[in-house]
matplotlib code that plots the C-alpha trace (Angstrom):
import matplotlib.pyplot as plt

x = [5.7, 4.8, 1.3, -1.1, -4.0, -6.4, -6.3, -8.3, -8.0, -10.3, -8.5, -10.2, -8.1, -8.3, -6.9, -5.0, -2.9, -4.2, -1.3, 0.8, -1.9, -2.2, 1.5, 3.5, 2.2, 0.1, -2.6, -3.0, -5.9, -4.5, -1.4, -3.1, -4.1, -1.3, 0.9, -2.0, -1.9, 1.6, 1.8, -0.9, 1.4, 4.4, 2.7, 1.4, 5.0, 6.7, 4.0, 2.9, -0.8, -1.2, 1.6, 3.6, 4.2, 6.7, 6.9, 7.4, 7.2, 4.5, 5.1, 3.3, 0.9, -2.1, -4.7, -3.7, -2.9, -4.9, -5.0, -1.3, -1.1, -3.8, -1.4, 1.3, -0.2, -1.8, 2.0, 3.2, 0.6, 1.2, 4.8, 3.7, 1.3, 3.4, 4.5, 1.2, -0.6, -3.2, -3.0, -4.3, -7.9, -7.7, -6.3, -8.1, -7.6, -11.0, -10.5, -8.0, -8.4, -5.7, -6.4, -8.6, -6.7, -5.3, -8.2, -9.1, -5.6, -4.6, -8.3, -6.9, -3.7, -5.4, -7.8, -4.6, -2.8, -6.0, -6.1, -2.5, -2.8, -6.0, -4.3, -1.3, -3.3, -4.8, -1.4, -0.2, -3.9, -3.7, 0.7, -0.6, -4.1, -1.6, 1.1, -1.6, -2.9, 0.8, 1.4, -2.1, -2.2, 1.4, 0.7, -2.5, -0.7, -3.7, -1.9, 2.0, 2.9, 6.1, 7.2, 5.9, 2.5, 3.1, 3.8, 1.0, -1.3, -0.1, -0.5, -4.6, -4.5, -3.0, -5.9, -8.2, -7.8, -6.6, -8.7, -11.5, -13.9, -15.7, -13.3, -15.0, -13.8, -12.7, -13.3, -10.0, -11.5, -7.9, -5.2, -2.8, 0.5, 1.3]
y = [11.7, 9.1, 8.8, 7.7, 10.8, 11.3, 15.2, 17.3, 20.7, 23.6, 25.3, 28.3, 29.3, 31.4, 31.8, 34.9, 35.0, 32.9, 33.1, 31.3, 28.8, 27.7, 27.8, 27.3, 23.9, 21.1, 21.2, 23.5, 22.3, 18.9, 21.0, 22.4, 19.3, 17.4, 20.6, 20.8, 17.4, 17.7, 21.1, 19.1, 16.3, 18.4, 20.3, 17.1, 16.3, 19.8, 19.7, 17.3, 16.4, 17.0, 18.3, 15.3, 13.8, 15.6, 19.0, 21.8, 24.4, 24.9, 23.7, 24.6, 21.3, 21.0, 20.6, 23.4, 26.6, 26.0, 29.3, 29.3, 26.2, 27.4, 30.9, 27.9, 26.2, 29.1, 30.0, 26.7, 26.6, 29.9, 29.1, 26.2, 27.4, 31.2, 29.7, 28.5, 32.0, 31.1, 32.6, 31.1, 33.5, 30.5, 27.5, 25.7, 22.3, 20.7, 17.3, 16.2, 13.0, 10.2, 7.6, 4.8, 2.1, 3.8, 6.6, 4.7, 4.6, 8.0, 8.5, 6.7, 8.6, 12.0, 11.0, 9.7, 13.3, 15.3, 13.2, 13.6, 17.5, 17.4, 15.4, 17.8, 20.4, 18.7, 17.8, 21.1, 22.7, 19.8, 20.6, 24.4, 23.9, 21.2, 24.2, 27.0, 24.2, 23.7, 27.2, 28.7, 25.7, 27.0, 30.3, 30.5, 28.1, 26.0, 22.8, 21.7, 18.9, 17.2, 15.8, 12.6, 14.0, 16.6, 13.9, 11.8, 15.1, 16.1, 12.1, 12.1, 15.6, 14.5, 11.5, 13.4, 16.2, 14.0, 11.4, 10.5, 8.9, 11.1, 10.9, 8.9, 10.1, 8.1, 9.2, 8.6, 7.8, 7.1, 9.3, 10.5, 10.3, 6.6]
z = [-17.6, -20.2, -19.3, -22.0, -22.2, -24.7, -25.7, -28.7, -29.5, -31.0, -33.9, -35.8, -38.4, -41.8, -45.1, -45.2, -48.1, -51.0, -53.2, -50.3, -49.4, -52.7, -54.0, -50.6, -49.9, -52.0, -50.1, -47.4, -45.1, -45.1, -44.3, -41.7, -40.1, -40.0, -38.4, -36.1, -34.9, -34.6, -32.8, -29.9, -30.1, -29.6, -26.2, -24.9, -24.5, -23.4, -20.0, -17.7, -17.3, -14.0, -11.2, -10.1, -6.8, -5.0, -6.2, -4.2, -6.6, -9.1, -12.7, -15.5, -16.7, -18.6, -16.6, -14.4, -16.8, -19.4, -20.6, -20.9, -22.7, -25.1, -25.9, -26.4, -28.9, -30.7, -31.0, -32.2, -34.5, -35.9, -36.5, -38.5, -40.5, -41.5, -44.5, -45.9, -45.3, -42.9, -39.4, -36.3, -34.3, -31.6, -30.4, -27.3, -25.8, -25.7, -24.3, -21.7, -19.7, -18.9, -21.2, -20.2, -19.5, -16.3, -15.9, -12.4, -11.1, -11.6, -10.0, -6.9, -7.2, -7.4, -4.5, -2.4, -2.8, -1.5, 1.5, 2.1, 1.8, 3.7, 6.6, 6.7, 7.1, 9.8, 11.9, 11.4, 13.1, 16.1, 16.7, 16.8, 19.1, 21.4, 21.7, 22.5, 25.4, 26.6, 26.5, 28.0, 31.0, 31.9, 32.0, 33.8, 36.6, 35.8, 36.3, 36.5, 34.0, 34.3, 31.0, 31.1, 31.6, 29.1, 26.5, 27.6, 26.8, 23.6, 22.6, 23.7, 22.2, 18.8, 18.7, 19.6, 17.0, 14.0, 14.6, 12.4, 14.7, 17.6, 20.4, 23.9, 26.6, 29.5, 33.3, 35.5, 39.0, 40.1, 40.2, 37.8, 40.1, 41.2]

ax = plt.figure().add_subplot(projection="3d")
ax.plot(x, y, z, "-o")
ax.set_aspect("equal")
plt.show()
């Protein structure tokens, strides 16, 4: 998404076949760090760092599937490096942050989303504890609402579950027709 990270990676490799690492390419573990740079550079840009704003379904990033993106790169690597003879035992991301410069505003970003998810999920709990209210009060014949009422209920309901502050209640000495 064009965002500036800082990433390293963990590469244990061998020399398999001598003849090809020494005749294939001038000088293979130069070789091998220059296609290994490359390879990390190459992922870095085939998957997000993190999973963006407004997706509804799950992409593959990564932060979030490491292990996938690990199997990714061991296979890009090994692709690379077939013609030198040396084959790949692992390949692990070992560093991933958003670079610096904008470390605190993906922070912010990050920090914004789980409040967002968090107050969904609070909404969603109050609309379903307000329809269970509606629902049990009309059924029990506790008390007839008209629609005014009804909407005045689920409003102080609504505060009082998705609020963040302990609710105060108030004492109506009048009464509630006028």
């Amino acid at each position: 998404r064009g965002n500036p990270i800082e990433i390293g990676a963990g590469i244990v490799w061998q020399e398999a076949d001598t003849f090809k690492a020494m005749f294939e390419v001038d000088d293979y573990e130069q070789y091998v760090k220059v296609q290994s740079e490359t390879a990390i550079r190459h992922l870095a840009n085939l998957y997000p760092y993190d999973q963006g704003d407004d997706n509804e379904e799950a992409e593959l990033t990564l932060r979030g599937n490491s292990e996938t993106i690990n199997n990714a790169l061991t296979s890009e690597l090994e692709s690379r490096l077939a013609k030198t003879g040396v084959i790949v035992a692992e390949a692990r991301l070992t560093h991933l942050a958003y670079a610096p410069e904008i470390a605190g505003a993906m922070l912010r970003r990050q920090q914004a989303q789980a409040i967002i998810a968090a107050r969904k999920k609070i909404v969603q709990g109050a609309v379903s504890m307000v329809e269970m209210a509606l629902a049990e009060l009309s059924a029990k014949e506790v008390v007839k609402l008209d629609e005014e009422h009804k909407a005045t209920m689920v409003g102080n309901l609504l505060v009082v579950l998705c609020g963040e502050a302990q609710a105060e209640p108030v004492i109506n000495t009048g009464t509630l027709y006028r």
